[in-house]
C-alpha positions in Angstrom: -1.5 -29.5 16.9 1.8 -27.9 15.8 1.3 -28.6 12.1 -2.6 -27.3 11.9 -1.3 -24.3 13.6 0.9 -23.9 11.4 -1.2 -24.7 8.2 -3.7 -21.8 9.6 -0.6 -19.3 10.2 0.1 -19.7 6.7 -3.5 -19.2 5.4 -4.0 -16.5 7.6 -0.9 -14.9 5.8 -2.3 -15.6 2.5 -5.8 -14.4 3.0 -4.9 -11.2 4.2 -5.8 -8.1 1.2 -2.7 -6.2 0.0 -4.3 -3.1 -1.5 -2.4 -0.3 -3.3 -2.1 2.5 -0.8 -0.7 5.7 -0.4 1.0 8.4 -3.0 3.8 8.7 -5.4 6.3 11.5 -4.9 4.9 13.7 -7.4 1.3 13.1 -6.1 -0.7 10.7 -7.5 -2.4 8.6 -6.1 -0.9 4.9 -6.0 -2.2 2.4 -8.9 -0.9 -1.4 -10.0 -2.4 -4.4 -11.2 -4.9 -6.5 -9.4 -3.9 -8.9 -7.3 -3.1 -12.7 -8.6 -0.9 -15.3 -6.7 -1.1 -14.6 -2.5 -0.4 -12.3 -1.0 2.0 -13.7 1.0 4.0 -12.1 3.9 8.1 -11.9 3.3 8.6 -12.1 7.4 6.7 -15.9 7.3 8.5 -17.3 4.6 9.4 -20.1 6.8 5.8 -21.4 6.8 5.4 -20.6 3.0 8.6 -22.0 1.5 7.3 -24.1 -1.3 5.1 -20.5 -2.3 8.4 -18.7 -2.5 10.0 -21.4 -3.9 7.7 -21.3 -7.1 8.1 -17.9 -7.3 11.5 -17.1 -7.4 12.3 -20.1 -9.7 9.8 -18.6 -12.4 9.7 -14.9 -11.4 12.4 -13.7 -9.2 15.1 -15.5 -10.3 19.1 -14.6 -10.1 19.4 -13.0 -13.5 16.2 -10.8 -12.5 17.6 -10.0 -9.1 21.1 -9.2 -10.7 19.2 -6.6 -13.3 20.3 -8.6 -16.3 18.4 -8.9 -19.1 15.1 -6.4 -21.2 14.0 -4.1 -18.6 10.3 -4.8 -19.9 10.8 -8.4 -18.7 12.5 -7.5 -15.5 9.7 -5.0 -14.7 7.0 -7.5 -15.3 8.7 -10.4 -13.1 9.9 -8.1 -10.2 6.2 -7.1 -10.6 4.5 -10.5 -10.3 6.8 -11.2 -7.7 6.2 -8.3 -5.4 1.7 -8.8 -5.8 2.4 -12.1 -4.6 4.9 -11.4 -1.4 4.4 -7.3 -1.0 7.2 -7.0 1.4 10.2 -9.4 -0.5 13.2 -7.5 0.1 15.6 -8.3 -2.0 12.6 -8.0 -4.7 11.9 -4.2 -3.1 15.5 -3.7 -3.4 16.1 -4.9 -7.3 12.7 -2.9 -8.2 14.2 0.5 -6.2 17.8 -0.2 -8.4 16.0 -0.5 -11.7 13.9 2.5 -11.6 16.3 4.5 -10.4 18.3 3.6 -13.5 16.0 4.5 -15.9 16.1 7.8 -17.3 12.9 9.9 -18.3 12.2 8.6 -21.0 12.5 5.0 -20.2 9.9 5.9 -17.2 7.0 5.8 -20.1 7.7 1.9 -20.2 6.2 2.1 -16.8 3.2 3.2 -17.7 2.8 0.6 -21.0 3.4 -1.7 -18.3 0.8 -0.9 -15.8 4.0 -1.0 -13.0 3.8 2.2 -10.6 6.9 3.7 -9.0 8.5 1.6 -6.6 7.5 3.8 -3.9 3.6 2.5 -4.3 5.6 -0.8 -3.7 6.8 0.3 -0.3 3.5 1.9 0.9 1.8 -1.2 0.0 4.7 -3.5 1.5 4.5 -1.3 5.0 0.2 -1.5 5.0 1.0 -5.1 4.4 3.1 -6.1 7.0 3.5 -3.0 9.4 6.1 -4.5 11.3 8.6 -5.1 8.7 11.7 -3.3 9.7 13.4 -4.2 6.5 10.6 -2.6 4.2 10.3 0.7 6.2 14.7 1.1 5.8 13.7 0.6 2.3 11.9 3.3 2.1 14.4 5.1 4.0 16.8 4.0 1.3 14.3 5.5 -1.5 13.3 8.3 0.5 17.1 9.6 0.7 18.0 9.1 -2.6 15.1 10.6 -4.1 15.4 14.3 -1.8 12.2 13.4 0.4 13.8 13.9 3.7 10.9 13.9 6.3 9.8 10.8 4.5 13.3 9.0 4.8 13.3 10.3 8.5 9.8 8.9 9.2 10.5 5.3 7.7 14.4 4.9 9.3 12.9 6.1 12.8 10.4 3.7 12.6 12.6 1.1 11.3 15.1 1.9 14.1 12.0 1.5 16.8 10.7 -1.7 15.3 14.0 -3.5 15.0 16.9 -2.2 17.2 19.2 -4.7 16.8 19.1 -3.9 12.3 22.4 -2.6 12.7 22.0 -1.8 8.7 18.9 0.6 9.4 21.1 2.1 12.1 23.4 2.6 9.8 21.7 4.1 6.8 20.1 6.0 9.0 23.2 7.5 10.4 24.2 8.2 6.9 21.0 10.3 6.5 21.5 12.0 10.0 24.6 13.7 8.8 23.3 15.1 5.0 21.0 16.1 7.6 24.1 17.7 9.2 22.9 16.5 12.8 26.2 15.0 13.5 25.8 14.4 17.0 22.8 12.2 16.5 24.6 10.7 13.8 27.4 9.7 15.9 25.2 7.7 18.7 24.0 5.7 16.2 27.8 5.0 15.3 28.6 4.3 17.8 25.9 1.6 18.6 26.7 -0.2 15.2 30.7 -0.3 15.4 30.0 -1.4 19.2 28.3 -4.5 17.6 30.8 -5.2 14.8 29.2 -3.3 11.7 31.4 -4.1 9.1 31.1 -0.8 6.9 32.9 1.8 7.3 31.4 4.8 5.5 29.4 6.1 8.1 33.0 6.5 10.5 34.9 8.0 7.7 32.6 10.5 6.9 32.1 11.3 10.6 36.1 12.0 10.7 36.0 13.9 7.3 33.7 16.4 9.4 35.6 16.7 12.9 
């Protein structure tokens, strides 16, 4: 009974649609390739470990993840990789790094390419799996960087409610609390993560720098 269940958990996962949702920052409306391989959900990899398997040994491999090599082919495979599991973080993660490297003209290879920006990732990621903690503090992440605060604040609160022990989403968050300059709410959250050992420091240096 154990292993049908778990054959039908992992069918269930791949049967599921994983439309293109949502806008890009300047407005449009989000628009990638149809869907090929999966979908498969990131947070029941367990279940699907020979689909991932194949995946990142063809698609998603170390050099890819590590940005080296053309950016057409690192586009393509980060690409192929996120249609088939929407929500893989560390893919999210290498697609936010590479677009945010390109400059504006090096965006046009986007649209040759039929990728859209990495933010129609996200939205698609979150719609897929809505309780992914670690796709919504990606689009915290994104959010931030780009200057689209009451996005940023949106996906790290819900990240935050969904996960409360992601000490890194209490973190980043806390990072974005203060460019906020709402150092007191800042400061609860770091006080939670130092309480439970976070290793980084930024977020209690820059806390000091403002006392």
């Amino acid at each position: 009974m154990l292993i049908l269940s778990a054959l039908l958990s992992a069918q269930s996962m791949a049967q599921r649609s994983a439309p293109w949702v949502g806008d890009t920052f300047d407005g449009g409306s989000c628009r990638g390739q149809g869907q090929g391989f999966g979908p498969f959900d990131y947070l029941g990899r367990g279940a699907l470990a020979d689909k991932l398997e194949l995946v990142e040994r063809y698609h998603f491999t170390t050099d890819m993840e590590q940005l080296r090599g053309r950016s057409r082919d690192l586009l393509a495979n980060l690409d192929y990789t996120l249609r088939a599991w929407p929500n893989h973080h560390r893919a999210l993660n290498a697609m936010i790094r590479h677009q945010l490297s390109l400059d504006s003209n090096q965006r046009f290879m986007l649209r040759d390419l039929d990728i859209p920006p990495v933010e129609c990732y996200l939205q698609r990621a979150t719609n897929f799996s809505p309780n992914d903690d670690m796709a919504y503090m990606l689009m915290g992440l994104l959010s931030h960087r780009q200057g689209y605060n009451e996005r940023a604040d949106a996906a790290y609160k819900r990240a935050v409610d969904l996960a409360p022990h992601n000490l890194q989403a209490k973190y980043n968050y806390g990072l974005f609390l203060l460019d906020m300059g709402k150092n007191n709410e800042a400061k609860k959250y770091a006080d939670a993560v130092y309480a439970a050992g976070f290793p980084l420091q930024g977020l209690k240096k820059r806390l000091a720098e403002e006392e």
